[in-house]
VOPAGU-2260 file (C-alpha; in pm, 1 decimal, decimal comma):
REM VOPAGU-2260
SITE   aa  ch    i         X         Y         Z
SITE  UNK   A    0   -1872,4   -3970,6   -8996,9
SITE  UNK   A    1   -1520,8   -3915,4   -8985,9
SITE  UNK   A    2   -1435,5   -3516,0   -8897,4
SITE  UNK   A    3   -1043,5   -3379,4   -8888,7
SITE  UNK   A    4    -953,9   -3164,1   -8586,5
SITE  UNK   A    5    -710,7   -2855,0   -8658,9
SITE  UNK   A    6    -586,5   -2663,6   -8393,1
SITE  UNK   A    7    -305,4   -2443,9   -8273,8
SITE  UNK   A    8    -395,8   -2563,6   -7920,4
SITE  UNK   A    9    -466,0   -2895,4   -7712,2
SITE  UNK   A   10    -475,2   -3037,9   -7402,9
SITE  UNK   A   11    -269,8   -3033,0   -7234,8
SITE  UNK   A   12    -232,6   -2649,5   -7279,2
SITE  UNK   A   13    -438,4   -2458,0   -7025,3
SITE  UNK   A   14    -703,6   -2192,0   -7248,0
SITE  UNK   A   15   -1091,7   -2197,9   -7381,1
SITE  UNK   A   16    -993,4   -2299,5   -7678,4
SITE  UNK   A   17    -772,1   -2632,1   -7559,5
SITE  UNK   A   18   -1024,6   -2681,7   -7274,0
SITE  UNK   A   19   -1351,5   -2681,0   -7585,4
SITE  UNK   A   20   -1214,4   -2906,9   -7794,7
SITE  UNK   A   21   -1134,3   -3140,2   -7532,7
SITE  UNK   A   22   -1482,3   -3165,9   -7396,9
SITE  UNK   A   23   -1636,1   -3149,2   -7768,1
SITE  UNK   A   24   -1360,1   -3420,4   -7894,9
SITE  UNK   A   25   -1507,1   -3683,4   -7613,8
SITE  UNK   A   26   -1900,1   -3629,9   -7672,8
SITE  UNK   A   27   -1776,2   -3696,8   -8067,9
SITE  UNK   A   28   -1607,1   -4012,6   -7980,1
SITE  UNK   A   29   -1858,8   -4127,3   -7787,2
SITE  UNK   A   30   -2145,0   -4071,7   -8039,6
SITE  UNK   A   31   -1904,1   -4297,8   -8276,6
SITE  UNK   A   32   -1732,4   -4049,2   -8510,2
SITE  UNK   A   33   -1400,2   -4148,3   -8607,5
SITE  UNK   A   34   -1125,5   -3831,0   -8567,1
SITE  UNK   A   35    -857,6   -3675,8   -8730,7
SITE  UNK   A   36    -646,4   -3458,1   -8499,7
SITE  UNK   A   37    -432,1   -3204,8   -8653,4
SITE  UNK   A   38    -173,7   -3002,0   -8458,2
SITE  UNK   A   39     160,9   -2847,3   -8345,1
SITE  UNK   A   40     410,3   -3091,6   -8202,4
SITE  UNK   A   41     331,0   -3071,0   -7864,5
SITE  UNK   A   42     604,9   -2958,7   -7580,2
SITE  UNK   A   43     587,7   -3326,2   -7443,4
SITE  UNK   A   44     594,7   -3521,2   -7659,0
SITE  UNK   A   45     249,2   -3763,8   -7636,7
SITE  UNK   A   46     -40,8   -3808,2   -7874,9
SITE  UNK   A   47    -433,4   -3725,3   -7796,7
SITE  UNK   A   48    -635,4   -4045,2   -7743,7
SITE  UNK   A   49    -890,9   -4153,9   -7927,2
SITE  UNK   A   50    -806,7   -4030,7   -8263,1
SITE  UNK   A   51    -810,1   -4225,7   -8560,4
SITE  UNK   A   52    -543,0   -4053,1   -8695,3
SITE  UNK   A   53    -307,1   -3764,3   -8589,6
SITE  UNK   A   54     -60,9   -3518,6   -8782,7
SITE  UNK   A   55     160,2   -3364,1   -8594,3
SITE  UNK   A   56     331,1   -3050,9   -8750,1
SITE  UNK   A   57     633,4   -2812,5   -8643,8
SITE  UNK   A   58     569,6   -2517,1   -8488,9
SITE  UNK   A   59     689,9   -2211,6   -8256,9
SITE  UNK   A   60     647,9   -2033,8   -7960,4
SITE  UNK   A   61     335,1   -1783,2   -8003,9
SITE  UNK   A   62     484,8   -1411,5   -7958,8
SITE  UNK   A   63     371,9   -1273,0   -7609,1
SITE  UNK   A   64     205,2   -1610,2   -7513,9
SITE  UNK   A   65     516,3   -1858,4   -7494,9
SITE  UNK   A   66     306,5   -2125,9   -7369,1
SITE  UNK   A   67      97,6   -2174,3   -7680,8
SITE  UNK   A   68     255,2   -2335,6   -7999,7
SITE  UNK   A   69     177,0   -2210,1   -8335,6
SITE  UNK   A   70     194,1   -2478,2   -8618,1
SITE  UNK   A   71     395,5   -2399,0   -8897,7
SITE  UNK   A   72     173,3   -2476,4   -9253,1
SITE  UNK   A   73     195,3   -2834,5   -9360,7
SITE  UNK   A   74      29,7   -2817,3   -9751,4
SITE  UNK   A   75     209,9   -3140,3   -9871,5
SITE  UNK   A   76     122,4   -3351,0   -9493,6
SITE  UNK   A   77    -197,3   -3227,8   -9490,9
SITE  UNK   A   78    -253,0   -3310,0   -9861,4
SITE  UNK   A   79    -127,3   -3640,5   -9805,2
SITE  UNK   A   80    -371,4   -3733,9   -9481,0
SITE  UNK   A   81    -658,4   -3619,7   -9678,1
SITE  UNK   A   82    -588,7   -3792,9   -9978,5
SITE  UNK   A   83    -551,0   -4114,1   -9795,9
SITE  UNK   A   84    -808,7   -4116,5   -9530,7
SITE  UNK   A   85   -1064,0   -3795,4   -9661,9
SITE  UNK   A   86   -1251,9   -3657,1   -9412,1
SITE  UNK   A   87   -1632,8   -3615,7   -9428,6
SITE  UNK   A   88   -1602,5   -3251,0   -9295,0
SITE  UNK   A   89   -1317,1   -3020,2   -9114,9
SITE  UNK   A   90   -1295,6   -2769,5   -8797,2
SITE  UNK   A   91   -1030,8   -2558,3   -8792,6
SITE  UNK   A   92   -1065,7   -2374,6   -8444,1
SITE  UNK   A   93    -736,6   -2152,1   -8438,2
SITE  UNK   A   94    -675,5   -1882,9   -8750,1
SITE  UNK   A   95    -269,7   -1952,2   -8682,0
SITE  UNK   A   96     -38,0   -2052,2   -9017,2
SITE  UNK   A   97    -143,4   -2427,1   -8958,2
SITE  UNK   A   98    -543,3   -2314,0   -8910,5
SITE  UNK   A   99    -419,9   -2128,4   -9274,6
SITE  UNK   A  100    -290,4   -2402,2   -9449,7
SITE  UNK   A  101    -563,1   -2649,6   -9349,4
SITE  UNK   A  102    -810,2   -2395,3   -9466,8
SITE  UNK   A  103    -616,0   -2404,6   -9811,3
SITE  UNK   A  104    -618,4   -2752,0   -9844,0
SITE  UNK   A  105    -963,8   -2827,0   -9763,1
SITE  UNK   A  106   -1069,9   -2580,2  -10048,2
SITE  UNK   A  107    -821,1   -2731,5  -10281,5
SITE  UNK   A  108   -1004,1   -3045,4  -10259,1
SITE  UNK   A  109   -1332,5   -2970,8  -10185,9
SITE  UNK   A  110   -1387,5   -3069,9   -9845,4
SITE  UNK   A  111   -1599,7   -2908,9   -9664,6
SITE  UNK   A  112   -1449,6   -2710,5   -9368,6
SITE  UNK   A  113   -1609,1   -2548,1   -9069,2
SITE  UNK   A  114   -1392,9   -2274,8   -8868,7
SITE  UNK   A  115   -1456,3   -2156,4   -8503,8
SITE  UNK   A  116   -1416,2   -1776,5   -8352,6
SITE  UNK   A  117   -1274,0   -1884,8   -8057,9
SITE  UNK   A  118   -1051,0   -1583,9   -7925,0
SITE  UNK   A  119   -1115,2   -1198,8   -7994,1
SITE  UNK   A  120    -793,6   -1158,4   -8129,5
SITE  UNK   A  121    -918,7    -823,0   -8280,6
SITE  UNK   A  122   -1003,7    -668,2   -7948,1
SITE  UNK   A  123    -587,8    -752,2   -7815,9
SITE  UNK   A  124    -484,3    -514,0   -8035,1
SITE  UNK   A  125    -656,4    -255,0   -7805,1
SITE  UNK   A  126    -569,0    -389,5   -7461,1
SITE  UNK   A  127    -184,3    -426,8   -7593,7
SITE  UNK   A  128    -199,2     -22,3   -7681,0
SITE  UNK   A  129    -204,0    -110,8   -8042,1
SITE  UNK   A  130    -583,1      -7,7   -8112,0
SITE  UNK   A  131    -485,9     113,0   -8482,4
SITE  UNK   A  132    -425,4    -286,2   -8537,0
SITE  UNK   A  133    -796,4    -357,8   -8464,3
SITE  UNK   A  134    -955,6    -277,3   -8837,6
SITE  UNK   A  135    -669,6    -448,5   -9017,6
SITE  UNK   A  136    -667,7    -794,3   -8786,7
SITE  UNK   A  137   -1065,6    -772,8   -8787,5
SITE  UNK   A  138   -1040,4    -813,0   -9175,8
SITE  UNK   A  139    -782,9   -1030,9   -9157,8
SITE  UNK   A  140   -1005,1   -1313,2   -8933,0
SITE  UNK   A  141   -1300,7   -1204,5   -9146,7
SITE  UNK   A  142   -1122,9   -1332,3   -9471,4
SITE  UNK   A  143   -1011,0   -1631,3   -9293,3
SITE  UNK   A  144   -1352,8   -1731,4   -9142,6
SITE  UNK   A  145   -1560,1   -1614,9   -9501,2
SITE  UNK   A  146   -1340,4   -1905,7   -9716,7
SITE  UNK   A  147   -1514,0   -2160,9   -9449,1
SITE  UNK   A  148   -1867,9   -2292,1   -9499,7
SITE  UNK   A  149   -1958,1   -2130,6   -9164,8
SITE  UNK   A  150   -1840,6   -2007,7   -8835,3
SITE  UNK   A  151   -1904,7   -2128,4   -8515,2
SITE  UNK   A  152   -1919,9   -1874,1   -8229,8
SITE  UNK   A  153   -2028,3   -1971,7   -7873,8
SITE  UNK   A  154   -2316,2   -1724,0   -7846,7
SITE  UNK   A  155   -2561,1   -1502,8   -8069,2
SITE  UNK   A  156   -2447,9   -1180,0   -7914,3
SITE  UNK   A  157   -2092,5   -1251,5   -8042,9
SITE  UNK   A  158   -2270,9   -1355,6   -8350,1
SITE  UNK   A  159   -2453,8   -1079,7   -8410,5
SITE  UNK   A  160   -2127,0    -846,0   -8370,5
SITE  UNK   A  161   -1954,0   -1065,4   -8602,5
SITE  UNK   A  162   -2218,4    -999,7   -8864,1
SITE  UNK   A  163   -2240,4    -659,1   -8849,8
SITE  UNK   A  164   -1882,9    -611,5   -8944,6
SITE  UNK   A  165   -1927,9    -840,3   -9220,3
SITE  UNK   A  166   -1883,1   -1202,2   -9130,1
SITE  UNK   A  167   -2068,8   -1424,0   -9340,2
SITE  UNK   A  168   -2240,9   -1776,9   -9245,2
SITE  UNK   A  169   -2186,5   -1724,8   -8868,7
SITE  UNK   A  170   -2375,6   -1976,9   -8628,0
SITE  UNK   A  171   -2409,7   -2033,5   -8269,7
SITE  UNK   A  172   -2219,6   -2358,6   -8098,9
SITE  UNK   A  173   -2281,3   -2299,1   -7746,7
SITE  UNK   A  174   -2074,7   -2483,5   -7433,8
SITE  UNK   A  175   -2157,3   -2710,7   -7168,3
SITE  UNK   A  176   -2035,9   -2782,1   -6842,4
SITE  UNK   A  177   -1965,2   -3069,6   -6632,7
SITE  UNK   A  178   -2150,7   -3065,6   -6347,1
SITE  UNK   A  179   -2076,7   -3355,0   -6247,1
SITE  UNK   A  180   -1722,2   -3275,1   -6242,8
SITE  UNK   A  181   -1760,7   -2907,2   -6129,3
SITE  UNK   A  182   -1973,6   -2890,4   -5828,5
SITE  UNK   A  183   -2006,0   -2743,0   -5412,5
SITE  UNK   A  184   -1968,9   -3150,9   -5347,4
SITE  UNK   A  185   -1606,1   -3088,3   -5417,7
SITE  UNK   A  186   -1549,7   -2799,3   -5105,2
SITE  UNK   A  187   -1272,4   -2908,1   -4969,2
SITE  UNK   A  188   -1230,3   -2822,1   -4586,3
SITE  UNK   A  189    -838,1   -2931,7   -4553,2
SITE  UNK   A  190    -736,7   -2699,5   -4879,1
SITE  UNK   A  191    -904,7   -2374,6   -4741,3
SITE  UNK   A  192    -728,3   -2434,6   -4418,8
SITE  UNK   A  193    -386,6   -2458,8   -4629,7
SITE  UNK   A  194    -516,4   -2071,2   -4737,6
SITE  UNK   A  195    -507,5   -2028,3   -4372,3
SITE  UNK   A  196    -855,2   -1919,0   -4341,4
SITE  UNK   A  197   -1162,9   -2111,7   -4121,7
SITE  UNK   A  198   -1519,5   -2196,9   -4228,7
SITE  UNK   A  199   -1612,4   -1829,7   -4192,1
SITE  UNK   A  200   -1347,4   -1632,1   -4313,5
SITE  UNK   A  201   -1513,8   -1563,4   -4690,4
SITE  UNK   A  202   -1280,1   -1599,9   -5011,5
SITE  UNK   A  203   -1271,5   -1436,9   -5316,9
SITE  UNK   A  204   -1183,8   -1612,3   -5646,9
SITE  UNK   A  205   -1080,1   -1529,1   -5986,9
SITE  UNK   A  206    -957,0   -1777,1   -6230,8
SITE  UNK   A  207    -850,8   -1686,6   -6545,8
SITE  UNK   A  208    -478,1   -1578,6   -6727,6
SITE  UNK   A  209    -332,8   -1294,0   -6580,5
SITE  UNK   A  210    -236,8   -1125,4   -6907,3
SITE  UNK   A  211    -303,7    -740,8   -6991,9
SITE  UNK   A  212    -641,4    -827,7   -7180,7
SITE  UNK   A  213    -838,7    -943,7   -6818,8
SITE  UNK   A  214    -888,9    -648,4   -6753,5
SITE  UNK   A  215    -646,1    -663,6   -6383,2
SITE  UNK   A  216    -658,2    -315,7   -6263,6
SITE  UNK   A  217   -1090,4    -395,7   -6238,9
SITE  UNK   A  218    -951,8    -694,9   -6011,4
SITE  UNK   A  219    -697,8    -511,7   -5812,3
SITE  UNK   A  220    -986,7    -177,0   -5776,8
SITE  UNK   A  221   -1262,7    -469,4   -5689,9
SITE  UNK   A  222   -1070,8    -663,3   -5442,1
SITE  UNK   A  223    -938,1    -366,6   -5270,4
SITE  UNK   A  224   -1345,7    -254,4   -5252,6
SITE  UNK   A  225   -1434,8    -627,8   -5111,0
SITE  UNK   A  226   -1195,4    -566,8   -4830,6
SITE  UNK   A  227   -1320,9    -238,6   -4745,9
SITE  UNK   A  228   -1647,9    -415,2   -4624,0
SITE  UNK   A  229   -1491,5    -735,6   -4515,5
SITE  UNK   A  230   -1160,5    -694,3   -4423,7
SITE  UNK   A  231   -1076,8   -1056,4   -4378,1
SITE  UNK   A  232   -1165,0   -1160,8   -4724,7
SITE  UNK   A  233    -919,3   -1367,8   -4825,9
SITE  UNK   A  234    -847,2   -1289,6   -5246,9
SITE  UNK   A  235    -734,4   -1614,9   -5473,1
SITE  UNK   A  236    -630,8   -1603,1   -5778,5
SITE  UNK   A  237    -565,3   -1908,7   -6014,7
SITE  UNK   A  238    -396,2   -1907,8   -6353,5
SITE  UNK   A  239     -64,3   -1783,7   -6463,2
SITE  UNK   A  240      53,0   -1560,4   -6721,4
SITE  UNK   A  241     293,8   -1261,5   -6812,3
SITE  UNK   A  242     163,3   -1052,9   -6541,6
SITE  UNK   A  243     174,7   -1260,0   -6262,3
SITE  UNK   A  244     453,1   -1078,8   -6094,9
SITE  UNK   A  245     320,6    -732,4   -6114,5
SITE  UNK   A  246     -32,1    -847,6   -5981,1
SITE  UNK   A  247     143,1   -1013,1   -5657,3
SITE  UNK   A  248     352,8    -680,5   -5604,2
SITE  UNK   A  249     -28,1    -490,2   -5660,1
SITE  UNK   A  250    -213,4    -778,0   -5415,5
SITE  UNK   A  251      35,9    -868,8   -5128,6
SITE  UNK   A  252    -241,7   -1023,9   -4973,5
SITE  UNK   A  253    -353,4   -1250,6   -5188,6
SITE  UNK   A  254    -262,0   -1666,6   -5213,3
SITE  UNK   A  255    -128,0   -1690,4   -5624,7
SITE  UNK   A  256    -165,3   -2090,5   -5700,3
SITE  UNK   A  257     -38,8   -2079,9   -6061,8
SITE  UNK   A  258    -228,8   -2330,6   -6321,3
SITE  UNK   A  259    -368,7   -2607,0   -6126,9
SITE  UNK   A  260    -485,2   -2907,9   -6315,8
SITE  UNK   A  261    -862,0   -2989,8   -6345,0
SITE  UNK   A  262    -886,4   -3177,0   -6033,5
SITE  UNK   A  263    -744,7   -2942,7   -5831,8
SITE  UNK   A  264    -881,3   -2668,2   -6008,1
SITE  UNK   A  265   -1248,6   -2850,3   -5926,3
SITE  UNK   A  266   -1167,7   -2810,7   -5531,8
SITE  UNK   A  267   -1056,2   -2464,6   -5579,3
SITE  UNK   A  268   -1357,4   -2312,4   -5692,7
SITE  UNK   A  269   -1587,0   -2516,5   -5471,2
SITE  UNK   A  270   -1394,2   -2421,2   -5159,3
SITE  UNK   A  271   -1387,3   -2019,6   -5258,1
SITE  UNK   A  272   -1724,4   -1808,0   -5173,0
SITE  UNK   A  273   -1710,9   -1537,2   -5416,6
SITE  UNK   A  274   -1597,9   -1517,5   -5793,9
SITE  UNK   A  275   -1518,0   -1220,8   -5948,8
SITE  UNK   A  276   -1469,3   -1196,3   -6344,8
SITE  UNK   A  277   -1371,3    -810,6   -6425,0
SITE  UNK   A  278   -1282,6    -957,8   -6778,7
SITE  UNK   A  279   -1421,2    -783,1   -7136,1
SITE  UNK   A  280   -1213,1   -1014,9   -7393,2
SITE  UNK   A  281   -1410,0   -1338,8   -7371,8
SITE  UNK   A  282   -1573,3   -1505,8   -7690,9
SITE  UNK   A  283   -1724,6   -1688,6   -7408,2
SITE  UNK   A  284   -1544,5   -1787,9   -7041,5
SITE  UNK   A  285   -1603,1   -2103,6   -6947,2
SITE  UNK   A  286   -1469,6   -2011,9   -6585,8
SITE  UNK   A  287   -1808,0   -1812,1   -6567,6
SITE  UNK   A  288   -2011,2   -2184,3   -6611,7
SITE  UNK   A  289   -1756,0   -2343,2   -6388,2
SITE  UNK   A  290   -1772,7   -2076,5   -6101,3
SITE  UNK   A  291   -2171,7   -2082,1   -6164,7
SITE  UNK   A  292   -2185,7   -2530,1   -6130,6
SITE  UNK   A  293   -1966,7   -2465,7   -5788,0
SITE  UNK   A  294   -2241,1   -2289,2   -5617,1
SITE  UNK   A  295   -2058,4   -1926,7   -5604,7
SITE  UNK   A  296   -2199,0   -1605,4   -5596,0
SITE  UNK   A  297   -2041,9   -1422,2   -5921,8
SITE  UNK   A  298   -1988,0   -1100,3   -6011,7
SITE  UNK   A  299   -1933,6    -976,6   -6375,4
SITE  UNK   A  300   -1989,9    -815,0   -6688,5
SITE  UNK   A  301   -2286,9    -835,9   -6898,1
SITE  UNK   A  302   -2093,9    -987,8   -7190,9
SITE  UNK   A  303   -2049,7   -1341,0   -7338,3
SITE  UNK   A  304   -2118,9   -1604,6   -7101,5
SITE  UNK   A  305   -2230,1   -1428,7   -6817,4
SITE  UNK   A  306   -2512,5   -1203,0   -7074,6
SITE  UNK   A  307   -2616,6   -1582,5   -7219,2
SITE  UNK   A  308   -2650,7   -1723,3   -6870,6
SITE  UNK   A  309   -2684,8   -1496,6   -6582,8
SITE  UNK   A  310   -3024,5   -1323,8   -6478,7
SITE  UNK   A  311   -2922,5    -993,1   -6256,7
SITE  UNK   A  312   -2970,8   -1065,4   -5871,8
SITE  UNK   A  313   -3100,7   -1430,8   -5963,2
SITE  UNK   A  314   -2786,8   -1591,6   -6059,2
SITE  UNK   A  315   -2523,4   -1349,3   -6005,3
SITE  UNK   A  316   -2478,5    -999,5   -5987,3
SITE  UNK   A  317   -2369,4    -826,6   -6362,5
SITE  UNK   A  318   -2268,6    -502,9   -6435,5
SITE  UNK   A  319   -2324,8    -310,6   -6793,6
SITE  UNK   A  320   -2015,7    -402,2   -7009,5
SITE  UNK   A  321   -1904,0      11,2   -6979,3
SITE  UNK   A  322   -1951,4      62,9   -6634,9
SITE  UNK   A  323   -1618,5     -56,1   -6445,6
SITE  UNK   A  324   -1771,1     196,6   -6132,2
SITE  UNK   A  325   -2089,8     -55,8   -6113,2
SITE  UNK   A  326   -1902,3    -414,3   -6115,5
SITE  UNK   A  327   -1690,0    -311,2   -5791,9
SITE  UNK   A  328   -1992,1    -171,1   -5636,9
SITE  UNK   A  329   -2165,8    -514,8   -5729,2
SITE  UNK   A  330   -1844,2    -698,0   -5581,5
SITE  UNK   A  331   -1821,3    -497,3   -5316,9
SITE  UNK   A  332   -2235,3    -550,8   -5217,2
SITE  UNK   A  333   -2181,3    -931,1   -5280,7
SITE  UNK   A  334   -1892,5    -943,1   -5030,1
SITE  UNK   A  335   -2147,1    -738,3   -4747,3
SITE  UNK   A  336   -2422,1    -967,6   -4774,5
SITE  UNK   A  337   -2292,7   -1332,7   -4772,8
SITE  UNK   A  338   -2666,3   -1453,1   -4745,7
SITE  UNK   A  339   -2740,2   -1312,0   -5101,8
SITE  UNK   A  340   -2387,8   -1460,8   -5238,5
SITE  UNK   A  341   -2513,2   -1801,4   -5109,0
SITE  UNK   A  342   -2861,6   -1780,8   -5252,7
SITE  UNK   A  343   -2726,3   -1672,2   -5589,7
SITE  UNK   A  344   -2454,9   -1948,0   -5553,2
SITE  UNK   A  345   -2743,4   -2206,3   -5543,1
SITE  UNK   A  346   -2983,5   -2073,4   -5861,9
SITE  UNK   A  347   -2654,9   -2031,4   -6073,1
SITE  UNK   A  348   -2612,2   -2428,5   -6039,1
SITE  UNK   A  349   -2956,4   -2515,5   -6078,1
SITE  UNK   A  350   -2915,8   -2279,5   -6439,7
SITE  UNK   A  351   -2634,7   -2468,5   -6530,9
SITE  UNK   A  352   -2625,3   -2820,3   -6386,9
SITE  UNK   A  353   -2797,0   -2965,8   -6734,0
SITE  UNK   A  354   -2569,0   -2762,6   -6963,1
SITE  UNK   A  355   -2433,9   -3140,1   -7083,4
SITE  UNK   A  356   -2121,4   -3116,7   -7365,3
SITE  UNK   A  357   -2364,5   -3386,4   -7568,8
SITE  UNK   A  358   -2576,4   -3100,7   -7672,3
SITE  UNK   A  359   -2341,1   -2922,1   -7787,7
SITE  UNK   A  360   -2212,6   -3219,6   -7993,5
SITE  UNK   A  361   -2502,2   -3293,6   -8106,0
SITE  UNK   A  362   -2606,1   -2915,3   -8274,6
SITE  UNK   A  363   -2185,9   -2962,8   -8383,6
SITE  UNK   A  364   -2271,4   -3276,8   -8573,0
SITE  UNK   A  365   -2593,0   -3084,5   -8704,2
SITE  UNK   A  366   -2403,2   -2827,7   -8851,9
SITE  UNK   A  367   -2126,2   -3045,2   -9022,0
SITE  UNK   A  368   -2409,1   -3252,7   -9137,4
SITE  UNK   A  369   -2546,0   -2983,4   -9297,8
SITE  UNK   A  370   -2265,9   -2811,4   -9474,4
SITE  UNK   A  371   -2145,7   -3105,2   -9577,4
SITE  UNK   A  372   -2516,2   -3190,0   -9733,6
SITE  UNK   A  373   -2488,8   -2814,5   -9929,2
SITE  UNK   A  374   -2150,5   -2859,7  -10050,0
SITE  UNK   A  375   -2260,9   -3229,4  -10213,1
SITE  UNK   A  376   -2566,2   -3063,1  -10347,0
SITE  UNK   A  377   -2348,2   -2792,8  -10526,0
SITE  UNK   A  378   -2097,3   -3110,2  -10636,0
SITE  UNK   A  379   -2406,9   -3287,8  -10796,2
SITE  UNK   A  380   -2549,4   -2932,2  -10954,8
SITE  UNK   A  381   -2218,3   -2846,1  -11077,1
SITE  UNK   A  382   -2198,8   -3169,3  -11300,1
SITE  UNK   A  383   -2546,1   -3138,1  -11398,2
């Protein structure tokens, strides 16, 4: 089966979406299916490996998130590819002017094409201050994703919001995790000495982009709340983003690392104790899994991944998605009992240590297979 990739985003950009299609591209390959990769010229310049073929477009700097390039649409290149070597099916995972265009052209010659809800772009317009946006981008997406053959969303309580507003054909793709990858084998004694804190001295984590949409004044109230009970907790934050400077200035304390590459980012979690996720944007989170496959004890909200794979006070501690005053109570309980945090820590790998990418592959190729079976069947009706 040969499948064509579109997307705004790819490793090496650091996101969900990038980090998904990464994982998902390598299960494909291995299962032999040839791939098409479709995307903006990357910052350095380089090409993905593995793909049978790849179409690199021109693009621009996304507004507010410089460090993700949208593709400009490419009609006559994309044409041209498809013409020449036609894909059995398409995924277009971003809803950006390339994700557009590629839409466009699949329809135009009647390939079928598969889109993924990957970001909540609809819910941005509220954390930016812009909440009359929300109705008009909601309908925007919905057109977008209602021209595919169906729309991939990573759980079935996203799905069932999408639906209810109107989205039509939506299915569940979930995610995996690598445990083998992610994992408490990776603590790593000499890094949480460079934090300057000892075998005892407990550490918070968060990992995530420190934009407006984590919800950071949760993480600042939280953290603050942690160190009331424990005042040598030691808060780390990971990622980057356009409010990095204002969140040092609000947590003096705390070590900022930046984006740290998957290795490193491995070692990070598995040397913190405590990971704390105040956010309410996620389609999923795949921090949530990693944290959870690293043995910590996790605190967040009842929402995307942590709803689909946290049981209260078994795997982690969650609070109901609108009540802020019960997550810093829960993160501020965690922090006093370190025995609970450590037998959560353990259950939340055993939950997710089988959570393989090949499964998720696998129901991927299952629902390509599929609309690609329903679109031939209407082909062969249509010239009956």
């Amino acid at each position: 089966m040969r499948i064509a990739m579109v997307s705004e985003t790819w490793a090496p950009d650091i996101n969900g979406v990038a980090h998904t299609l990464q994982q998902l591209s390598r299960a494909l390959i291995q299962r032999g299916v040839t791939l098409q990769l479709v995307r903006p010229r990357p910052f350095q310049p380089g090409k993905a490996a593995g793909m049978e073929h790849e179409l690199q477009v021109s693009g621009f700097r996304a507004p507010t998130y410089p460090d993700v390039r949208l593709g400009m649409p490419a009609r006559k290149a994309l044409t041209r590819l498809w013409q020449q070597a036609r894909p059995d099916a398409i995924y277009i995972a971003t809803e950006g002017p390339l994700g557009w265009s590629a839409l466009n052209v699949a329809r135009r010659l009647a390939i079928p094409a598969v889109s993924g809800f990957h970001t909540n772009f609809d819910h941005y317009a509220g954390d930016y201050g812009m909440r009359w946006l929300e109705a008009p981008v909601r309908g925007t997406l919905r057109y977008f994703h209602n021209r595919s053959q169906a729309t991939l969303v990573p759980t079935e309580q996203r799905a069932e919001e999408l639906r209810r507003t109107g989205f039509e054909r939506v299915r569940v793709m979930g995610r995996g995790i690598d445990a083998d990858h992610f994992g408490p084998h990776r603590r790593d004694v000499a890094l949480r000495r460079s934090w300057g804190v000892d075998e005892q001295q407990p550490v918070a984590l968060h990992v995530g982009r420190i934009a407006q949409e984590k919800n950071l004044d949760l993480l600042v109230e939280s953290f603050a709340a942690m160190q009331a009970v424990q005042p040598d907790l030691q808060p780390l934050v990971v990622g980057d983003g356009p409010q990095r400077a204002a969140l040092e200035k609000r947590l003096p304390g705390a070590i900022f690392t930046g984006f740290v590459d998957n290795e490193s980012l491995a070692r990070h979690y598995a040397s913190a104790d405590l990971f704390v996720f105040p956010s309410r944007s996620e389609t999923y989170g795949n921090v949530v899994a990693e944290a959870m496959a690293s043995g910590l004890g996790i605190v967040a909200f009842d929402y995307a991944a942590a709803a689909l794979l946290i049981e209260h006070d078994r795997h982690g501690l969650k609070a109901p998605f609108d009540d802020p005053a019960a997550f810093v109570a829960h993160a501020a309980a965690l922090c006093r009992n370190p025995a609970q945090a450590a037998r959560l820590g353990r259950a939340a790998r055993q939950r997710v240590e089988h959570h393989a990418w090949s499964r998720v592959a696998d129901d991927f190729l299952a629902t390509l297979l599929q609309v690609q079976e329903t679109a031939h069947g209407k082909s062969q009706s249509a010239r009956v």
